[in-house]
N, C-alpha and C positions, 0 to 999 in steps of 0.2 A: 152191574150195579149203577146205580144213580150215585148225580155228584152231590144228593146229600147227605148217602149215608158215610163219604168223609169229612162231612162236618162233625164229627162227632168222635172224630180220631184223634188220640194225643199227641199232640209234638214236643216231639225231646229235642231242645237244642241244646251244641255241645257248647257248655260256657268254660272250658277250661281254657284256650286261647285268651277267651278275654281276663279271665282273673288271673292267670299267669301274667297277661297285660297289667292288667291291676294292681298285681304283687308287686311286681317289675316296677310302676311307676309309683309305690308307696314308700319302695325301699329308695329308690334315687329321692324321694322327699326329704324320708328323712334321711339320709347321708349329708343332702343339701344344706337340713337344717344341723347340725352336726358341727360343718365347715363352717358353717357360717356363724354359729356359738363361739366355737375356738377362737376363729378372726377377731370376733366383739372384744371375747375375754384378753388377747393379747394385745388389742388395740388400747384396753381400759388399762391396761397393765401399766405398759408404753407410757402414756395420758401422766397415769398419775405417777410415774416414777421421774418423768422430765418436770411436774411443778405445771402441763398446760393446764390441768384440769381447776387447780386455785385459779391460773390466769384468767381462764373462761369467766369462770364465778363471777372473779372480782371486776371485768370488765361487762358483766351483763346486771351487777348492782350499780356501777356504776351507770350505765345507762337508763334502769329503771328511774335510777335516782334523779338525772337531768330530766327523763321524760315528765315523772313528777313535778319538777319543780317548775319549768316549761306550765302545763297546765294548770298550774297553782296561777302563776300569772299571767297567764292569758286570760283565767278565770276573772283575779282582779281589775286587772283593765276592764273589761267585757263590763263587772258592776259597778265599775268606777263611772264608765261614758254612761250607763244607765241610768245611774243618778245623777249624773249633773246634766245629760238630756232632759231630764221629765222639769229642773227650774228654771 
């Protein structure tokens, strides 16, 4: 026979290795994600039972609030020299 007439022949590959592979690395995923939920949840737990999670808050208002006020005037200066450059 010629080698064209196994151009024309089906190939079976065996894919159970690989989705046993596949199984294998969907389950370690989600285990991963799992531990890694519990960790979060008893990290938030932690957080807000010690009082950090208000501190965070009230330290990240507190800085919006400087940053704003910071650009409030810088802003002012900025059209104060404006106008008294242009008389």
């Amino acid at each position: 026979m010629s080698s064209s007439s196994n151009d024309n022949s089906v190939r079976i590959r065996d894919y159970s290795t690989t989705s046993d592979q596949t199984e294998e690395s969907i389950k370690n995923v989600a285990k991963g994600l799992q531990e890694s939920s519990s960790s979060v949840r008893e990290l938030t737990l932690a957080l807000t039972r010690s009082g950090a999670i208000v501190e965070i808050a009230r330290t990240i208002l507190e800085a919006t609030t400087s940053i704003r006020d910071t650009a409030n005037e810088i802003n002012y200066i900025v059209k104060f020299n404006e106008n008294n450059s242009l008389s």
